[in-house]
Backbone as JSON, one array per atom type, in Angstrom:
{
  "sequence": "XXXXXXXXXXXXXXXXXXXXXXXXXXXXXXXXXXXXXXXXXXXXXXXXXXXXXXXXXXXXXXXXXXXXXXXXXXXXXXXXXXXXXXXXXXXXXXXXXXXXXXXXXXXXXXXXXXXXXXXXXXXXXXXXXXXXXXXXXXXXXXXXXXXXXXXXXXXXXXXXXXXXXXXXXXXXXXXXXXXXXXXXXXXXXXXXXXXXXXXXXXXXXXXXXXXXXXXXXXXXXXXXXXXXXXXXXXXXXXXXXXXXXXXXXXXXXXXXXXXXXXXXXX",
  "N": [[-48.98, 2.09, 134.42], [-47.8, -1.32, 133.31], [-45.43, -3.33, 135.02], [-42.0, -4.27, 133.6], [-42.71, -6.96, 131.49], [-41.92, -10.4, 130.42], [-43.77, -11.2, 127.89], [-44.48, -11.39, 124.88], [-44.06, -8.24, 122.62], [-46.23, -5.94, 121.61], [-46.38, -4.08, 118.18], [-45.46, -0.79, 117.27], [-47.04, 1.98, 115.33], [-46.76, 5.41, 114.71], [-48.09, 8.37, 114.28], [-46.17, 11.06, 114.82], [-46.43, 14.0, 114.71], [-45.68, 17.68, 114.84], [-43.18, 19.59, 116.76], [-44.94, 21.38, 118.23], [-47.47, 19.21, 119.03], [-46.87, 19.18, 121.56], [-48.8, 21.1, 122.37], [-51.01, 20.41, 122.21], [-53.92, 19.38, 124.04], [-55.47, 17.28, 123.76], [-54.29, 15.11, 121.8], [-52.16, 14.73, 123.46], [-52.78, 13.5, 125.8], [-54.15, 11.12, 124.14], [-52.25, 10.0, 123.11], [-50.6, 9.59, 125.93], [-53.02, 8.01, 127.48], [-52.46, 5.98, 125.62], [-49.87, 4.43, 125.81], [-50.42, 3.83, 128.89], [-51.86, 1.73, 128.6], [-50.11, -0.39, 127.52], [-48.01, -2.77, 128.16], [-45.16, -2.61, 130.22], [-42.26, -2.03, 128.04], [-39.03, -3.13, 128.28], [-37.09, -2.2, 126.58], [-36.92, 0.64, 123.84], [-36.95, 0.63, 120.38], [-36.5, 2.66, 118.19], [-37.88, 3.54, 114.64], [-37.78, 5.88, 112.94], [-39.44, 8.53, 110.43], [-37.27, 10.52, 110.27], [-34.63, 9.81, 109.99], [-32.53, 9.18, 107.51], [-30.45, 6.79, 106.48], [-27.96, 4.99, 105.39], [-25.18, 2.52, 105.28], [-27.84, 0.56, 107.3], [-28.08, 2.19, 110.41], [-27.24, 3.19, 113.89], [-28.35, 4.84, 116.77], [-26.64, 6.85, 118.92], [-25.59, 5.11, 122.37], [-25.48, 6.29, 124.67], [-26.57, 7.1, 126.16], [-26.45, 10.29, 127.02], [-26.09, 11.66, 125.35], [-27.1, 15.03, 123.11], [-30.21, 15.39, 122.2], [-30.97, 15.91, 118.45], [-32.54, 18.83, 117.13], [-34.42, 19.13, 114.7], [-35.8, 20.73, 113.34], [-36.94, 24.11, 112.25], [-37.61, 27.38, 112.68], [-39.09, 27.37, 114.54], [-40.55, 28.54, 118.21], [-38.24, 29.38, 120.77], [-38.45, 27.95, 123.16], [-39.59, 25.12, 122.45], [-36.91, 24.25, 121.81], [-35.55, 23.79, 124.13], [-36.85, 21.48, 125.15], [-35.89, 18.46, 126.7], [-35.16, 15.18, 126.67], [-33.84, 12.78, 128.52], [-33.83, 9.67, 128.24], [-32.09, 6.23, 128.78], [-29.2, 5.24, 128.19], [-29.29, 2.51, 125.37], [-27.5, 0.35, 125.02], [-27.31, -3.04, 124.97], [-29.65, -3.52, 123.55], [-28.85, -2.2, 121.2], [-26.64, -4.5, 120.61], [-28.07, -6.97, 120.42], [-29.7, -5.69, 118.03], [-27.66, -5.39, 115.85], [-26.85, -8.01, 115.92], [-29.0, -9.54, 115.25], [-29.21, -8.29, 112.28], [-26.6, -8.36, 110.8], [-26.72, -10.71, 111.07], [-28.66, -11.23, 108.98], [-26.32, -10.73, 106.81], [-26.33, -8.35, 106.32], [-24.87, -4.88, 106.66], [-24.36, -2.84, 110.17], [-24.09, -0.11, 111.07], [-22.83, 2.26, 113.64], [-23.8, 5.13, 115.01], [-22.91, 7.05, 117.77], [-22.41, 9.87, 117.89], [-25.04, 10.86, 117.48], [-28.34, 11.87, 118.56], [-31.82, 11.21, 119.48], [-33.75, 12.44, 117.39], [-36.84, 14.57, 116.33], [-39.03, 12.72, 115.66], [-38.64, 10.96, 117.11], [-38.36, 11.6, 119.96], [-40.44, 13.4, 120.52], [-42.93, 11.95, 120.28], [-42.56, 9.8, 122.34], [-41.77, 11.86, 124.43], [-44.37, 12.26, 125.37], [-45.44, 9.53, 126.21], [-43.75, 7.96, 127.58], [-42.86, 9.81, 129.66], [-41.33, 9.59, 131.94], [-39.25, 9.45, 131.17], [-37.5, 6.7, 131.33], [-36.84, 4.37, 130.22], [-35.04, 2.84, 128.48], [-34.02, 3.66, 125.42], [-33.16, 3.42, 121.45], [-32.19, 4.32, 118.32], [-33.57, 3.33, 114.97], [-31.86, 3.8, 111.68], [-33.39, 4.48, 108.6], [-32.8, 2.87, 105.87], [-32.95, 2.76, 103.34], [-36.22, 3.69, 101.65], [-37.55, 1.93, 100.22], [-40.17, -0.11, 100.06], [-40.51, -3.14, 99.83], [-38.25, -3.59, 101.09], [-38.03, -2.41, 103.11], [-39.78, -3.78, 104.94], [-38.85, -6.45, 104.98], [-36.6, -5.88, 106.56], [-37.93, -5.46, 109.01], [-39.07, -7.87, 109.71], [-36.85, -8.82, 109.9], [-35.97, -7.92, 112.5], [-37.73, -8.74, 114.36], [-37.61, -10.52, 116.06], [-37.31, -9.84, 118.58], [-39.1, -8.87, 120.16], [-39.83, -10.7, 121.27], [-37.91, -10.43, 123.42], [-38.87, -8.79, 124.94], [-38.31, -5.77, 123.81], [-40.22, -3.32, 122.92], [-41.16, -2.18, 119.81], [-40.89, 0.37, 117.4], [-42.16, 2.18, 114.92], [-42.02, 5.5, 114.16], [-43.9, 8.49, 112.13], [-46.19, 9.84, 109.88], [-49.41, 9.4, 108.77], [-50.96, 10.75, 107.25], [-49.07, 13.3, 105.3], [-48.23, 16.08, 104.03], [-46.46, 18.92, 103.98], [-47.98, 21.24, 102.24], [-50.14, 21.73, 102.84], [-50.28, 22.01, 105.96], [-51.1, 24.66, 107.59], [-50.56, 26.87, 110.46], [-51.67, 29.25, 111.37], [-54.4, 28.61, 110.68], [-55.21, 26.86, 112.99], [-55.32, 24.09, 114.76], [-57.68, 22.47, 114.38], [-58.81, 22.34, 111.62], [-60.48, 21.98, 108.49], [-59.78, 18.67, 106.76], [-57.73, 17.94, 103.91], [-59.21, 16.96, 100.96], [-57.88, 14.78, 99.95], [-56.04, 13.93, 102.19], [-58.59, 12.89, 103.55], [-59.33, 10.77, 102.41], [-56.69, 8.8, 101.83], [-56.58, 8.38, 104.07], [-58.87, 7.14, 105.07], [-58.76, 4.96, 103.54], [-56.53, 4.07, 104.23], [-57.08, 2.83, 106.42], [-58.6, 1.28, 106.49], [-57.59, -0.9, 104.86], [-55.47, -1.46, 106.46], [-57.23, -2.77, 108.26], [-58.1, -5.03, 107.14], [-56.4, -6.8, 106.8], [-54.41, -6.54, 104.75], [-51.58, -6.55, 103.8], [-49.75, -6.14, 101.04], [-51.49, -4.48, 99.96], [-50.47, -2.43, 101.35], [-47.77, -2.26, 100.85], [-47.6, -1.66, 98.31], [-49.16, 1.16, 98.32], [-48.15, 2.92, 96.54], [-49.36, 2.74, 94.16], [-52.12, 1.46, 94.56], [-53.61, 2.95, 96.84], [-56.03, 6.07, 96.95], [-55.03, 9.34, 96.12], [-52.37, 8.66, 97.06], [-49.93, 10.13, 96.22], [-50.7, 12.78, 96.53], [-51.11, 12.87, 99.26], [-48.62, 12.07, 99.97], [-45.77, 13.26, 99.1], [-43.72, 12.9, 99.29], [-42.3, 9.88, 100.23], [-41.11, 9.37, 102.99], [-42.42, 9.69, 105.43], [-44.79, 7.41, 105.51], [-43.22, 5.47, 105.09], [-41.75, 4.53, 107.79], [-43.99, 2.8, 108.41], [-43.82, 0.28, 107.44], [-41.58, -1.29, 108.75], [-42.59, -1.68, 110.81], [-44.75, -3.41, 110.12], [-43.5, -5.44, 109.2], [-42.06, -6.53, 111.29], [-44.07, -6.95, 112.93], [-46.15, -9.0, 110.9], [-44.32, -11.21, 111.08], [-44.76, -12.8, 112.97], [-46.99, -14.29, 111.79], [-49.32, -13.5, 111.3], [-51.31, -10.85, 110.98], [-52.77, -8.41, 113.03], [-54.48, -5.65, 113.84], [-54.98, -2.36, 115.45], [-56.74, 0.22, 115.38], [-55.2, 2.86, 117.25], [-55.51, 5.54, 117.41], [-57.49, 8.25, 116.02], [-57.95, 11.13, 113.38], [-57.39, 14.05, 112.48], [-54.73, 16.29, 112.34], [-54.36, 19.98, 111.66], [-55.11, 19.54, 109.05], [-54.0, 16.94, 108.36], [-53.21, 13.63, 108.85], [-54.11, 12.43, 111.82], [-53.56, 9.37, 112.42], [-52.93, 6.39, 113.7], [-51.46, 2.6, 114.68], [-51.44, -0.26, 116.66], [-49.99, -3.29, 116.44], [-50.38, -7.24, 117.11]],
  "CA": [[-48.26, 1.22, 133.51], [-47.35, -2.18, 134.6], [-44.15, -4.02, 135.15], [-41.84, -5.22, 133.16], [-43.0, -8.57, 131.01], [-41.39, -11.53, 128.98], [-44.7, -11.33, 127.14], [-44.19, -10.57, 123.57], [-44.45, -6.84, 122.76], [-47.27, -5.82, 120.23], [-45.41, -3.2, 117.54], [-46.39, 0.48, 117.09], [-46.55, 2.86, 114.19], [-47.39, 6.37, 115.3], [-48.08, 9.61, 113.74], [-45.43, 11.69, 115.6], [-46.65, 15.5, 115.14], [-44.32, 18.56, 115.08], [-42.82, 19.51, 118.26], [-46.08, 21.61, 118.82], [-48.0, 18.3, 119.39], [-47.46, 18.88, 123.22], [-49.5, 21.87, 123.12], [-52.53, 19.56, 121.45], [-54.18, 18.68, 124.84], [-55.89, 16.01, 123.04], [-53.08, 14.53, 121.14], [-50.87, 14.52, 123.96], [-54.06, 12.72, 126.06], [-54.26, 10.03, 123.65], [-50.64, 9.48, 123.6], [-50.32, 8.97, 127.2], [-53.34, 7.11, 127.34], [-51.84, 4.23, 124.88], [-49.14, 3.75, 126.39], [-50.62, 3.22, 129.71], [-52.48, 0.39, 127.96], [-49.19, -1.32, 126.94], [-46.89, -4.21, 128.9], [-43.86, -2.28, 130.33], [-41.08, -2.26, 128.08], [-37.99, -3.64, 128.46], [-36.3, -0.82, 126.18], [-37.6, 1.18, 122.75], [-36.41, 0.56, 119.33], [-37.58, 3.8, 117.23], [-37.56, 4.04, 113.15], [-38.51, 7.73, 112.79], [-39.06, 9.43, 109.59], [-36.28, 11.98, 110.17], [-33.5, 9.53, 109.56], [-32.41, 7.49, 106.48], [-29.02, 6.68, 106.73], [-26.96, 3.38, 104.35], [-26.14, 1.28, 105.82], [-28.37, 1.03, 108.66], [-27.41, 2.73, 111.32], [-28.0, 2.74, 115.48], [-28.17, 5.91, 117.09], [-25.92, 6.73, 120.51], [-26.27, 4.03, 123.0], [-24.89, 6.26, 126.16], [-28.17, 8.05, 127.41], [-25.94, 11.26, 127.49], [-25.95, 12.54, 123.45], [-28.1, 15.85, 123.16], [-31.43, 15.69, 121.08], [-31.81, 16.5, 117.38], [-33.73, 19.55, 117.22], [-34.07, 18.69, 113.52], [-36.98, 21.63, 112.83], [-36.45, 24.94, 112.33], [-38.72, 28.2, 112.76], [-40.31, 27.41, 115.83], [-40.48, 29.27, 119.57], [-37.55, 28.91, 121.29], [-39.58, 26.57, 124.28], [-39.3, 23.49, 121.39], [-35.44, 24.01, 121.57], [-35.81, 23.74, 125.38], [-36.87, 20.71, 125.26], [-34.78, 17.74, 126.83], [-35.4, 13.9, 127.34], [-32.72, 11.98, 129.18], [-33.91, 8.36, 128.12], [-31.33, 5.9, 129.48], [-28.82, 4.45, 126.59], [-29.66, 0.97, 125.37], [-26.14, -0.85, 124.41], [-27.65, -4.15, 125.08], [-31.06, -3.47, 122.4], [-28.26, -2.26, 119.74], [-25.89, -5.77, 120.48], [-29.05, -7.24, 119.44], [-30.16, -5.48, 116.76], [-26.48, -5.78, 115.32], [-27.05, -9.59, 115.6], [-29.87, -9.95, 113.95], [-29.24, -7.91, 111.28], [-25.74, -8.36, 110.2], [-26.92, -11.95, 110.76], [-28.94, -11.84, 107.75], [-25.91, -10.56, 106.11], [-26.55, -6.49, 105.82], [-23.77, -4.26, 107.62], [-24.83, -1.73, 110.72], [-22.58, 1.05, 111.55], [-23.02, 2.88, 114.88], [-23.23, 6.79, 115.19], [-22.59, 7.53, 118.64], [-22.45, 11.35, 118.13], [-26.43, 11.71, 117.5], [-28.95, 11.89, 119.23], [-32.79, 11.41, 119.4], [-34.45, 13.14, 116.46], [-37.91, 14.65, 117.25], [-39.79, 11.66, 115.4], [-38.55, 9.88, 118.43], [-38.46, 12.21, 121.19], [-41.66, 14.01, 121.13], [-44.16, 11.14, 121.0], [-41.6, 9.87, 124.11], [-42.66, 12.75, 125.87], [-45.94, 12.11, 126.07], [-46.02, 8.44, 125.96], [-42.86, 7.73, 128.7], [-42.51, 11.21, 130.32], [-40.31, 9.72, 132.78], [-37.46, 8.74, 130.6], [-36.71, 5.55, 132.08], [-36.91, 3.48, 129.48], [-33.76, 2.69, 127.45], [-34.01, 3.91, 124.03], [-31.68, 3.5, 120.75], [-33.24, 4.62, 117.34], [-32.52, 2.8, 113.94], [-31.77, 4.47, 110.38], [-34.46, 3.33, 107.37], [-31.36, 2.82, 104.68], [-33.92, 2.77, 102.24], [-37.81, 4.1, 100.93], [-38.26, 0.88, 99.42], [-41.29, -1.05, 101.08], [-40.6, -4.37, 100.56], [-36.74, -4.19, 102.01], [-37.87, -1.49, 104.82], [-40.46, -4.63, 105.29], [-37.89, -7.29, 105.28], [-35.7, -5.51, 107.97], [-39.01, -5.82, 109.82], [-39.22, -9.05, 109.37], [-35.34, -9.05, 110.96], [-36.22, -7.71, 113.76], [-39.21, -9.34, 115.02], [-37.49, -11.65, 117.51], [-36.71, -8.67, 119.63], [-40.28, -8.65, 120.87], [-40.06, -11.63, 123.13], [-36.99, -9.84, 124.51], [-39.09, -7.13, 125.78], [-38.59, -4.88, 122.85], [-41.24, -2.4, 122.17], [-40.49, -1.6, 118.01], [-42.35, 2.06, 116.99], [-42.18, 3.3, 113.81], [-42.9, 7.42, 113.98], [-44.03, 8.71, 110.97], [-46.98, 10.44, 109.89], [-50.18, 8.56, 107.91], [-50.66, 11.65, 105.21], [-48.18, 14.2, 104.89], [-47.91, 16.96, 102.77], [-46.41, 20.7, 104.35], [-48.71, 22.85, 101.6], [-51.59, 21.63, 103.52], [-50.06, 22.9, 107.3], [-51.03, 26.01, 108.1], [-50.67, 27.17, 111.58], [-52.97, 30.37, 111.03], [-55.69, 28.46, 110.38], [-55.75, 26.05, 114.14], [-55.29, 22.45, 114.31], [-58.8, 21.93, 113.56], [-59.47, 23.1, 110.43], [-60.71, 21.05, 107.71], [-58.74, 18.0, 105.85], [-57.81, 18.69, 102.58], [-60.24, 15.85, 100.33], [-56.97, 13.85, 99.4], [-56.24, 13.66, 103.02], [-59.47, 12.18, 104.14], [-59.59, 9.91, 100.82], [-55.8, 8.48, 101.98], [-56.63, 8.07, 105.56], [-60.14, 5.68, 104.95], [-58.42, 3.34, 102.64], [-55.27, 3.53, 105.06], [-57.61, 2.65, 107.85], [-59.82, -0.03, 105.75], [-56.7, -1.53, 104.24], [-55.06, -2.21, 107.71], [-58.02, -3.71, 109.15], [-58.2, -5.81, 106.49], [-54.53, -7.31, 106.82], [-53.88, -6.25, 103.43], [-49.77, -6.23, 104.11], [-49.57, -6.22, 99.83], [-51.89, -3.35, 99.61], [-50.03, -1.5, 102.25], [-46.36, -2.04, 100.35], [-47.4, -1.04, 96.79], [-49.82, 2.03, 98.6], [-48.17, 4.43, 95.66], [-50.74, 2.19, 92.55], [-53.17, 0.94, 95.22], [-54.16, 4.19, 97.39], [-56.33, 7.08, 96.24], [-54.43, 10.38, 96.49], [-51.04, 8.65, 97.26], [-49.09, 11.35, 95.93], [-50.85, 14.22, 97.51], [-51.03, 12.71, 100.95], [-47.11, 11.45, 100.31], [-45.34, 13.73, 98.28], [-42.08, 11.84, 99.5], [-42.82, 8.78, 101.32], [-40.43, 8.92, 104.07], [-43.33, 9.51, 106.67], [-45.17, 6.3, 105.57], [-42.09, 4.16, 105.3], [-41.08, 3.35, 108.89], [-45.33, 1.74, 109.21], [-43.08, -1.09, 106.24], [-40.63, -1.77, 109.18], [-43.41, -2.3, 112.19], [-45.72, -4.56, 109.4], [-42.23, -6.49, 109.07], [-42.08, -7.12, 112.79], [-45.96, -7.69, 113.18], [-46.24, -10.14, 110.39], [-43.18, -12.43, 111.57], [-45.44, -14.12, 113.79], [-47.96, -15.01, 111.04], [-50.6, -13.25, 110.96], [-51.73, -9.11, 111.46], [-53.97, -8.27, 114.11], [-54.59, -4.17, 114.0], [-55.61, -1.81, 116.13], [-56.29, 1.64, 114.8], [-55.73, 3.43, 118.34], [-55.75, 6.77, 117.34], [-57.47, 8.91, 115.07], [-58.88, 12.38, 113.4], [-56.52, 14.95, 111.68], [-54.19, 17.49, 112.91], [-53.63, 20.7, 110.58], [-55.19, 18.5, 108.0], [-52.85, 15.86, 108.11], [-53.56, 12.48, 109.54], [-52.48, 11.38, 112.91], [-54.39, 7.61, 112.82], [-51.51, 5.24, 114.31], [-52.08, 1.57, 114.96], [-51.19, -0.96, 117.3], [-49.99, -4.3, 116.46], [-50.31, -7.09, 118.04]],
  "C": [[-47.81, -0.03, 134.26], [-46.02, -2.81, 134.26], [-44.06, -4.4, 133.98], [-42.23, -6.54, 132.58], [-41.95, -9.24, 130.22], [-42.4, -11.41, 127.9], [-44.6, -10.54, 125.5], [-44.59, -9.48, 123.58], [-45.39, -6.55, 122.15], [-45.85, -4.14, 119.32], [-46.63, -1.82, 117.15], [-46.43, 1.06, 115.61], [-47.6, 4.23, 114.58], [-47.13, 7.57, 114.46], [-47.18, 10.66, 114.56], [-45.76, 13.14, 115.74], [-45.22, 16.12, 114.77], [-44.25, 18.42, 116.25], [-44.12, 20.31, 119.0], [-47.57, 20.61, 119.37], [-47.94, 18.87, 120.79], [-47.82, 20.3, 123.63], [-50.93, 21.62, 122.44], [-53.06, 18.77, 122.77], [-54.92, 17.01, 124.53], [-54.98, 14.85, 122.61], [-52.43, 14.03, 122.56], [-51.72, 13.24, 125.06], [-53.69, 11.17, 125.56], [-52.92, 9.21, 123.76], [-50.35, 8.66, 125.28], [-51.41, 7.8, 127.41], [-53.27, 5.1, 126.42], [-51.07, 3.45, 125.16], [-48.9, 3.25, 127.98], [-51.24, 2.01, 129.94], [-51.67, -0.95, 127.64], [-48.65, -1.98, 127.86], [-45.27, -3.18, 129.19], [-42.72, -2.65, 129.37], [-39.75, -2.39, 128.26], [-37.19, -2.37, 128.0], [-37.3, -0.51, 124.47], [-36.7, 1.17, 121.71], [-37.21, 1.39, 118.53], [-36.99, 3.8, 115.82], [-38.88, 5.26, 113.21], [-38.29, 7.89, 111.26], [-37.72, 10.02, 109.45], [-35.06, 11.33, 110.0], [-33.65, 8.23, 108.29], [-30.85, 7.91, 106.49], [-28.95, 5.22, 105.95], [-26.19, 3.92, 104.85], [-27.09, 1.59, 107.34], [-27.52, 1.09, 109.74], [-27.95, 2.65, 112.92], [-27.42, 4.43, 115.97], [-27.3, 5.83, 118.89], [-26.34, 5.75, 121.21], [-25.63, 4.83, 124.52], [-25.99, 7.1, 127.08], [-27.37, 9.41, 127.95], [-26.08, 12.3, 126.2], [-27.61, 13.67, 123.42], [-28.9, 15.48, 122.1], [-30.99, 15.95, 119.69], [-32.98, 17.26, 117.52], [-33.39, 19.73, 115.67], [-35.57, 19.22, 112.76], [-36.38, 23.21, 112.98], [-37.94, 26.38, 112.12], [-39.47, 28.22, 113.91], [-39.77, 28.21, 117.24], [-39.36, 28.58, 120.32], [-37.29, 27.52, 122.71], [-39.36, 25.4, 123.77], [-37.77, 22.89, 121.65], [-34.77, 23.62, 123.16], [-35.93, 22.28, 125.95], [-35.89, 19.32, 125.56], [-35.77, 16.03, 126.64], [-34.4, 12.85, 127.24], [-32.92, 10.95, 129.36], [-32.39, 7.72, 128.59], [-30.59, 5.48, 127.89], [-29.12, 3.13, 126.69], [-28.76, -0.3, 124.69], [-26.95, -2.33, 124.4], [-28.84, -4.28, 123.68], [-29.95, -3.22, 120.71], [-27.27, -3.34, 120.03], [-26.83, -6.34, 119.49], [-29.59, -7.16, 118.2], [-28.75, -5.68, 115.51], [-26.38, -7.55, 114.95], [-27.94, -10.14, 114.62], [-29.61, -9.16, 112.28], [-28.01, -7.97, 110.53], [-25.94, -10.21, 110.31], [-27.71, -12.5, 109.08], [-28.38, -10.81, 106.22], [-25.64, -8.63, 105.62], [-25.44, -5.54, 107.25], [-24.69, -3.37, 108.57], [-23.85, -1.01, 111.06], [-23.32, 1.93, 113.22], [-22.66, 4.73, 114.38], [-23.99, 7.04, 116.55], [-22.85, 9.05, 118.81], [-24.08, 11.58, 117.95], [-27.58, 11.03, 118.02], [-30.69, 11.08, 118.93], [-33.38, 12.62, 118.61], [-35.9, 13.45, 117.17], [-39.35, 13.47, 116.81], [-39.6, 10.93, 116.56], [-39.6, 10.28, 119.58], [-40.01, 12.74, 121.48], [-42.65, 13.29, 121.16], [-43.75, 10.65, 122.33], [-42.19, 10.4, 124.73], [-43.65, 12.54, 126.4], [-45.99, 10.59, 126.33], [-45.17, 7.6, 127.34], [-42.24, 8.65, 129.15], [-41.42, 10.73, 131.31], [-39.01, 9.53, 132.34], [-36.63, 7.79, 131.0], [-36.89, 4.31, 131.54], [-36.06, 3.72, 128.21], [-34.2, 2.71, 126.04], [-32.63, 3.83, 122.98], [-33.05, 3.9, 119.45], [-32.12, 4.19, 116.06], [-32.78, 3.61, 112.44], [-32.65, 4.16, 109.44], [-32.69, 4.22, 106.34], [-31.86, 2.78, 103.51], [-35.62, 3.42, 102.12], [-37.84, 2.78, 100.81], [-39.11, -0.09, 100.27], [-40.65, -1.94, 101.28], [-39.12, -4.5, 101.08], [-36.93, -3.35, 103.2], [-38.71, -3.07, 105.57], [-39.67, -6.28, 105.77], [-37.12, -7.13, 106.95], [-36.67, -5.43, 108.93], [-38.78, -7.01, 110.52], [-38.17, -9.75, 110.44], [-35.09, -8.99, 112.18], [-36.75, -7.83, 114.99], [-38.86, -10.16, 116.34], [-37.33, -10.62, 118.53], [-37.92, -8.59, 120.25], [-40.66, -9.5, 121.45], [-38.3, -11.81, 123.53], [-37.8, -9.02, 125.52], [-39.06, -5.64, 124.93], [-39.35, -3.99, 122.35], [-40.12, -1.97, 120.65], [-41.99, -0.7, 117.84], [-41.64, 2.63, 115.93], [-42.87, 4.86, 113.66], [-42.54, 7.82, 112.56], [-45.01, 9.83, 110.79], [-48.23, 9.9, 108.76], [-50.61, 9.55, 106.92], [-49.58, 13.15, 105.76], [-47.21, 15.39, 104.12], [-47.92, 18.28, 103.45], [-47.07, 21.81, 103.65], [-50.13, 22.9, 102.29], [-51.53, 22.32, 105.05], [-50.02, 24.24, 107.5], [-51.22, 26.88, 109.68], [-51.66, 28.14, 112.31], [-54.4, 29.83, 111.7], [-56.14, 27.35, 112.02], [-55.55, 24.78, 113.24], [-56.56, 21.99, 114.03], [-59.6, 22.47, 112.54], [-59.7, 21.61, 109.15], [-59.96, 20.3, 107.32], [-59.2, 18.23, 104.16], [-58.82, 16.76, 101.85], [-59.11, 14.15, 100.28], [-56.61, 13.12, 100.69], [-56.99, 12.54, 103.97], [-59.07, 11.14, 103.21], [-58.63, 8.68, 101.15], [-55.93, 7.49, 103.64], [-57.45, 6.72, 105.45], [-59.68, 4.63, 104.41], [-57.53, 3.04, 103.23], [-56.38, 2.57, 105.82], [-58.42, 1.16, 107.41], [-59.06, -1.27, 105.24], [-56.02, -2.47, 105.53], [-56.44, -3.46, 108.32], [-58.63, -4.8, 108.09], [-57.56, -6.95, 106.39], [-54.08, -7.18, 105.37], [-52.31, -5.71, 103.79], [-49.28, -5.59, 102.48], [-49.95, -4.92, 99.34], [-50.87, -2.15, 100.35], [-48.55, -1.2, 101.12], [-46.54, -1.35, 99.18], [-48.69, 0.18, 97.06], [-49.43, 3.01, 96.92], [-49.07, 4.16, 94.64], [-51.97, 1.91, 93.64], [-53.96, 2.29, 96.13], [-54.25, 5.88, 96.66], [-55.3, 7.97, 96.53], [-52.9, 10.03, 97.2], [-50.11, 9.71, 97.1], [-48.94, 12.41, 96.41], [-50.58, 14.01, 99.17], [-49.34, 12.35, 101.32], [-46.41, 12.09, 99.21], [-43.91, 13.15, 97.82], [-42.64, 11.19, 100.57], [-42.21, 8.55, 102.4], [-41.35, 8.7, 105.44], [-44.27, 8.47, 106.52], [-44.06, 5.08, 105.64], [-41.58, 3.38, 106.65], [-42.93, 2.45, 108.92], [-44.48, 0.09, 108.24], [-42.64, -1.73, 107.54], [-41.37, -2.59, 110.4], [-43.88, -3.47, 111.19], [-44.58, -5.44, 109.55], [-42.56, -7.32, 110.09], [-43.47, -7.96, 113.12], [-45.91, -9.09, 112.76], [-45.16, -10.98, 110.57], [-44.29, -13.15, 112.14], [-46.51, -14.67, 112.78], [-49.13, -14.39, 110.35], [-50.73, -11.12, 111.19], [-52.7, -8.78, 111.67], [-53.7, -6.7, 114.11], [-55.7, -3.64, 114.59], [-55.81, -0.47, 115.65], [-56.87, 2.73, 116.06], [-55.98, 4.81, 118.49], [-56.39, 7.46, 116.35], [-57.73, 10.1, 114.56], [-57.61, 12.93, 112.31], [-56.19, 16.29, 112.54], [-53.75, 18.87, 111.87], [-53.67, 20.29, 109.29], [-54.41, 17.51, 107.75], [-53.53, 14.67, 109.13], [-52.57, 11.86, 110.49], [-52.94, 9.99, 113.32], [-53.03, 7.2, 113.1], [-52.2, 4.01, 114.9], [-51.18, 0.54, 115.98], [-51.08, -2.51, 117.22], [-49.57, -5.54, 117.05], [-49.36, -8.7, 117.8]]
}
């Protein structure tokens, strides 16, 4: 990985996995490989799935607050799990600036932690934990204002800012079955969701992306509740500030039938 840059950041949006992701030698592979590809950041600004909180919110800033283990059912090994990222007071001043700059309140919660939308791509992606993390609330579903607060945020990436939305690109638990191995077929709706995700991005279709629930086949099935497509609204935000949307689609395939494509913008 290399040093530190001033060089603007590019913005993520990543399929995050359960916490069994880091026994997907593959998965965990690709992960590390992406982010040895990237510009040292400065510190990590994460919108995860696993929180919506009004008003937006900033998660601990003291690099001491235990995890969210914010799954339940799994091998005690998951619960085991630590990562002692540093806190990032300085990334939430910032994000407090910009965003109560254009008028919208943030509140601080101190008491919690790193959810595993954060933490477990982390693991694989900055195993050493030495890169100051804070993680922000989506206060809303609604595209075009998760897209806005994008939008808000964007200057933070010629701070040094890496911005990663973890999520998941289709998402539906009747399709996960553990039984059956992570490589078992995708369900039709699945695939169907994924190609037009994947065709749509590399298109720069930003329009298609926001109104996905009329515009994409099998919306419904692949997003039963949209919270796991909603933080990719907050990265497009950030992306398109500068003008234009340049995509990378660095990952792809299906895990447990579910889609873990994630893209890289730049």
């Amino acid at each position: 990985m290399t040093t530190t840059t001033a060089e603007r950041m590019p913005v993520l949006y990543l399929s995050h996995g359960a916490p069994p992701l880091a026994d997907d030698a593959r998965w965990t592979a690709e992960l590390s490989a992406w982010s040895h590809g990237l510009p040292r950041p400065k510190d990590i600004l994460v919108v995860s799935a696993h929180w919506e909180q009004a008003p937006v919110s900033l998660s601990s800033t003291n690099g001491r607050t235990p995890l969210v283990y914010d799954f339940w059912g799994f091998p005690q090994r998951y619960y085991d799990v630590t990562y002692a990222a540093p806190g990032a007071p300085e990334l939430a001043a910032s994000v407090e600036r910009l965003v109560t700059g254009d008028g919208t309140p943030v509140a601080r919660e101190e008491g919690r932690g790193l959810d595993h939308g954060a933490y477990v791509p982390l693991v694989e992606m900055f195993p050493a934990a030495d890169v100051p993390v804070v993680q922000l609330s989506m206060p809303t579903l609604d595209p075009q204002r998760l897209f806005d607060l994008g939008r808000t945020l964007a200057p933070l990436r010629d701070e040094g800012t890496l911005i990663l939305g973890s999520g998941f690109t289709t998402h539906n638990l009747r399709w996960f079955h553990p039984g059956e191995g992570a490589d078992v077929a995708p369900p039709a709706a699945s695939r169907e969701f994924d190609h037009w995700a994947a065709e749509t991005l590399a298109a720069g279709d930003v329009d298609g992306v926001l109104d996905f629930l009329a515009k994409a086949p099998a919306a419904r099935e692949a997003h039963p509740r949209t919270e796991h497509w909603a933080p990719l609204f907050v990265s497009l935000g950030a992306a398109c500030a500068s003008g234009s949307l340049e995509s990378d689609s660095v990952i792809d395939g299906f895990w447990f039938g579910l889609s873990k494509r994630s893209w890289q913008f730049a």
